[in-house]
N, C-alpha and C positions, 0 to 999 in steps of 0.2 A: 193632651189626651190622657184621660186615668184610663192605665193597663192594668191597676193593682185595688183591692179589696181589704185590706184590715179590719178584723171584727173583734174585738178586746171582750171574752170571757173572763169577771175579775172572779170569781166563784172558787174556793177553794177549802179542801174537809180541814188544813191546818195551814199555818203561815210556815215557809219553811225560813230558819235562823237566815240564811243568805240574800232572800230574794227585796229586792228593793220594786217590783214590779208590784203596780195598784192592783192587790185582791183583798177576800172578802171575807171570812168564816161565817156563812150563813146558814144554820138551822133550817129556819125555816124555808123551807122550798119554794109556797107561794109566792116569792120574790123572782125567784125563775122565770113565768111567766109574765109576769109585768116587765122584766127586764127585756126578753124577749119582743112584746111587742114593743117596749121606747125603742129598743135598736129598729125595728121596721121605721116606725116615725119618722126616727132621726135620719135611713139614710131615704123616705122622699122626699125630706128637704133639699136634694141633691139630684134628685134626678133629671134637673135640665144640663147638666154638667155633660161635658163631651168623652164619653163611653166608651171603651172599646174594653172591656175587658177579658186580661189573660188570665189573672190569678187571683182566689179566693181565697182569706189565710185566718182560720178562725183561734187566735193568739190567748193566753191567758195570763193569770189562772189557771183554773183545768176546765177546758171549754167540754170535756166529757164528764163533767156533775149535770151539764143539760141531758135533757134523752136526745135519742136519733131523731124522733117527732118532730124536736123544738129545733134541733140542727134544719131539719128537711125546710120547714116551716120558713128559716131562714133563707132558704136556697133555693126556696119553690120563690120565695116575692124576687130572688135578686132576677131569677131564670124571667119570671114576667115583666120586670119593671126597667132592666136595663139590657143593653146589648151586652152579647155576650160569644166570645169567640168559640167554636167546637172542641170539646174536650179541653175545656180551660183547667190548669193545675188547680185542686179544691186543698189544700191542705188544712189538718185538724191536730190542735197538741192536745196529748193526755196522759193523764199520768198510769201506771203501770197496772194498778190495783182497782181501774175502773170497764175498762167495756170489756165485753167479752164477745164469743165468737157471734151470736144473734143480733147483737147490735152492730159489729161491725158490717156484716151484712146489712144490714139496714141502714147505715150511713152511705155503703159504698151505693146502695138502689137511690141514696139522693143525690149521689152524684160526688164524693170525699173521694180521691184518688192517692192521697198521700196522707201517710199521720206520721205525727212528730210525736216520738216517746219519753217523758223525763225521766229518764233510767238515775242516768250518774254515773253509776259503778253497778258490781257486778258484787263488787266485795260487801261484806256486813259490815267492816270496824267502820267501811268509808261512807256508808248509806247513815249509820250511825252518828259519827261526826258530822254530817252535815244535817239531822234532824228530818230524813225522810220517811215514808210510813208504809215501805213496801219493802215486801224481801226483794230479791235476785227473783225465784222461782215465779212470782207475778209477773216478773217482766219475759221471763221465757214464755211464759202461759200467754201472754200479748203479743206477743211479734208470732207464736205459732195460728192464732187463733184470727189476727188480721190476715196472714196470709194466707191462709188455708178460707179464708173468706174472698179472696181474690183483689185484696187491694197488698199491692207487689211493691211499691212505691215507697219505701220503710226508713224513716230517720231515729237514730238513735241518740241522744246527750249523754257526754262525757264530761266531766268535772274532773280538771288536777287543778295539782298546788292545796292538798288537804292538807290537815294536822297528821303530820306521823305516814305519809305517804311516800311509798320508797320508788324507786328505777322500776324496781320486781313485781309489785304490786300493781304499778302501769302496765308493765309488759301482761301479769296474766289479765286485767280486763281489758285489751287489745286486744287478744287472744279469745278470749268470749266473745266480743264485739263481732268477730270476722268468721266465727264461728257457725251465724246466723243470718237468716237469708234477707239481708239489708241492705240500702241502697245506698246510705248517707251515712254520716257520722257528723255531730257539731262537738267540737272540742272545746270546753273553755276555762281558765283559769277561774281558778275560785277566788271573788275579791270581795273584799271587807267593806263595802260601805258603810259610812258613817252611821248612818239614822236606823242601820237593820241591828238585829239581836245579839250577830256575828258581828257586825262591828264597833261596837260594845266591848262583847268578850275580847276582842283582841286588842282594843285601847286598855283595859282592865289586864292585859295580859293572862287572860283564863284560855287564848287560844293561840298558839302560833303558828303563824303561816310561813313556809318558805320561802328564803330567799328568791334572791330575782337570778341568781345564777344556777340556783336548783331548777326554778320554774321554766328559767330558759333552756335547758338540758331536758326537760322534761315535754318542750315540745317540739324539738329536736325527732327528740327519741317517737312521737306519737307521727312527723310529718313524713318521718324514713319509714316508717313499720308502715304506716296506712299506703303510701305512696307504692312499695315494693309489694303490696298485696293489692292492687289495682282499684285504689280509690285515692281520687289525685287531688290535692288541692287548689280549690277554683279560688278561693278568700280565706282571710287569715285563721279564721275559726273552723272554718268548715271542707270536709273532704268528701267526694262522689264517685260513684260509678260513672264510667262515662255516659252520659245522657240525662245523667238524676240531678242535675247542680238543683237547688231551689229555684224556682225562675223568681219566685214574690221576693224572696231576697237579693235576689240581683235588681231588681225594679230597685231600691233602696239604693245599689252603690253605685247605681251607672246612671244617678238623675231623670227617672221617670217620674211622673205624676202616680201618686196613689191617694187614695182616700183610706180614713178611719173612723169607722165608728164605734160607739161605746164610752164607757167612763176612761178616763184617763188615755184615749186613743189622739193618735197627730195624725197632719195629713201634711201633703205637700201639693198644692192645686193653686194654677194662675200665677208662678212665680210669688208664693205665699203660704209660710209655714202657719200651722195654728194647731190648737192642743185643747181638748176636751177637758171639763169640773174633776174631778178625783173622787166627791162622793157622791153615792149611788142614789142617796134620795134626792140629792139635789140636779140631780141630771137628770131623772125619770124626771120631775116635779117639771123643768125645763120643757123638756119634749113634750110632755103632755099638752103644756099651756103653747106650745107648738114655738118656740123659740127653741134656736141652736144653741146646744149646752158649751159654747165654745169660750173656752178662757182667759187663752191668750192668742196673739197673732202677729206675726211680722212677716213684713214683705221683704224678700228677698232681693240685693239690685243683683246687679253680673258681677260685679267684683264677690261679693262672697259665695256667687257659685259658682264661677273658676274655683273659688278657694276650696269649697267644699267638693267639689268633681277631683281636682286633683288628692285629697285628704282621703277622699271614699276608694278614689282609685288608685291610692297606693296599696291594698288591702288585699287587692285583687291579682291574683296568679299573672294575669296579664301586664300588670302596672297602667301606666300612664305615657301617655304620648309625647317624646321628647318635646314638641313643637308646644304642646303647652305653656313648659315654662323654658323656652327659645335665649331669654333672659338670664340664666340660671346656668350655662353651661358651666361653665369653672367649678362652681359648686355639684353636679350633676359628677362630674368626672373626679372628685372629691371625696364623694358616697362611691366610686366606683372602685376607685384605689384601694378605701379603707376594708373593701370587701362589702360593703353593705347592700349593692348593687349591681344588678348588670344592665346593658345596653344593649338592646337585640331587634332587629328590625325596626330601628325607629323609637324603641318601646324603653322607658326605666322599670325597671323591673326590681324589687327590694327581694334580698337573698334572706336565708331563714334569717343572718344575724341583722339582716338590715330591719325583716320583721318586727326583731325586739324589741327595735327603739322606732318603731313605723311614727311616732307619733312626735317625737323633736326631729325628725324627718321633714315630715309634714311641714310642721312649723317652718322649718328654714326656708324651705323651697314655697308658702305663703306668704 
């Protein structure tokens, strides 16, 4: 059953140094609507697929360079063409320096109950280093202007592990974060990939990044502050108010079926991963001549989604179910001693340190 919606806006006014995600710097706007309609295209190719949807997640890019028209537009065919549960979560990322209070209103009349902000920081030196194109005051002017529009539902992005970013630096954009009337926080370590700008500079040594026992002190420091201010965290990156967790992101770690459409978008449908072209004209050109712009695909058996169910669910505040890997106790009780985890009703649960290394974790215990 798809309970999830992924709609990949790759559109963006500048590529930022970090981001490894398919977007787009396009001028010319008339691309907007053509885009627009291939995504309708692409998702009736799908609409015999078994429906029930919770959550709508319009991902980017900055899915707010579309207007609220082209959003609704999209929400009006999904509300016609598929089943769809009451007051399903709509969520929409944007960046800080784009909508304002008119259009928030006007997204929230089609139905967007949650926006995701790409702040970062709060600070200049840290908005700077990482090549974004908004002050701080933008982003105040967004979180006032959405909720004063009556969409309550507010996720803010956090970036550590920058060049030159200190303990005090963290603590005062904490401190701003909790400031304002937010529902979520995504925390995430800044990483260098290869093939982006930033990872470049830092194989060139024109950028360094902190250590791993900086960055691990540093989420330390963000999981005590946010937790002791009553937003708990549910997964390794992301912390909520009680009731706010993302529900589209949890479809993701607890093995639901979702759909994606768009350039560069996955899905996971029928026990079967697959992944949409990465360029924009060859995808529209696809959907038009009514062919699925799909590029690659693999069918998943049960051995690698155990593997992957337990991997996704060690991420998760809850962990994993002892009886998964039944096989594994010695090792189970091994992570326990070293401090890396607890055992609590049944459940392995990884502690911040066991967090750190969640990922040779994983490994052992697949």
């Amino acid at each position: 059953m798809v309970k999830g919606l992924y709609i990949h806006i790759p559109f963006c006014n500048i590529k930022c140094p970090y981001c490894d995600f398919t977007s787009i710097v396009e001028e010319n706007k008339d691309i907007y609507e053509k885009y627009v309609d291939a995504l309708l295209k692409e998702l009736s190719f799908y609409l015999n697929e078994n429906f029930q949807l919770e959550t709508v997640y319009f991902g980017g890019g900055t899915p707010s360079l579309l207007s609220p028209n082209q959003i609704g537009k999209i929400i009006k065919f999904i509300r016609d063409n598929i089943p769809i549960k009451n007051n399903p979560e709509i969520t929409m990322e944007l960046n800080p320096n784009t909508y304002r209070y008119n259009e928030f209103l006007e997204i929230k009349e089609h139905g967007v109950n949650r926006i995701s902000i790409g702040n970062q920081s709060f600070l200049e030196k840290n908005l700077i280093s990482l090549g974004r194109n908004h002050l701080p005051e933008d982003t105040f002017k967004t979180v006032e202007d959405a909720f004063k529009s009556g969409i309550k539902n507010i996720n803010l992005d956090l970036i550590y592990g920058i060049q030159g970013q200190s303990a005090d630096d963290l603590k005062k954009d904490l401190k701003i974060y909790l400031s304002l009337p937010i529902t979520h926080i995504s925390a995430y370590m800044l990483t260098a990939y290869s093939d982006t700008p930033l990872g470049k500079l830092v194989q060139s040594g024109h950028y360094t990044l902190p250590d791993e026992d900086i960055t691990s002190e540093m989420f330390y420091l963000i999981d005590n502050f946010l937790e002791k201010n009553g937003f708990l965290r549910y997964e390794l990156s992301n912390w909520a108010k009680e009731g706010f967790e993302c529900k589209h992101n949890l479809l993701y770690w607890t093995d639901e079926e979702f759909l994606g459409i768009g350039v560069s978008s996955w899905s996971y449908l029928n026990s079967e991963r697959f992944g949409n072209v990465k360029n924009i004209n060859e995808y529209i050109s696809k959907v038009n001549n009514g062919q699925k712009p799909v590029l690659f695909r693999e069918k998943i058996t049960e051995e690698e989604k155990k593997k992957e169910k337990i991997m996704l669910g060690l991420r998760l505040k809850k962990g994993i179910a002892v009886n998964w890997v039944d096989d594994k106790v010695d090792l189970l009780h091994k992570f326990v001693d070293g401090g890396y985890a607890v055992i609590k009703n049944g459940r392995f649960i990884l502690t911040q340190k066991g967090l750190m290394v969640s990922n040779s974790i994983s490994a052992e215990l697949i």
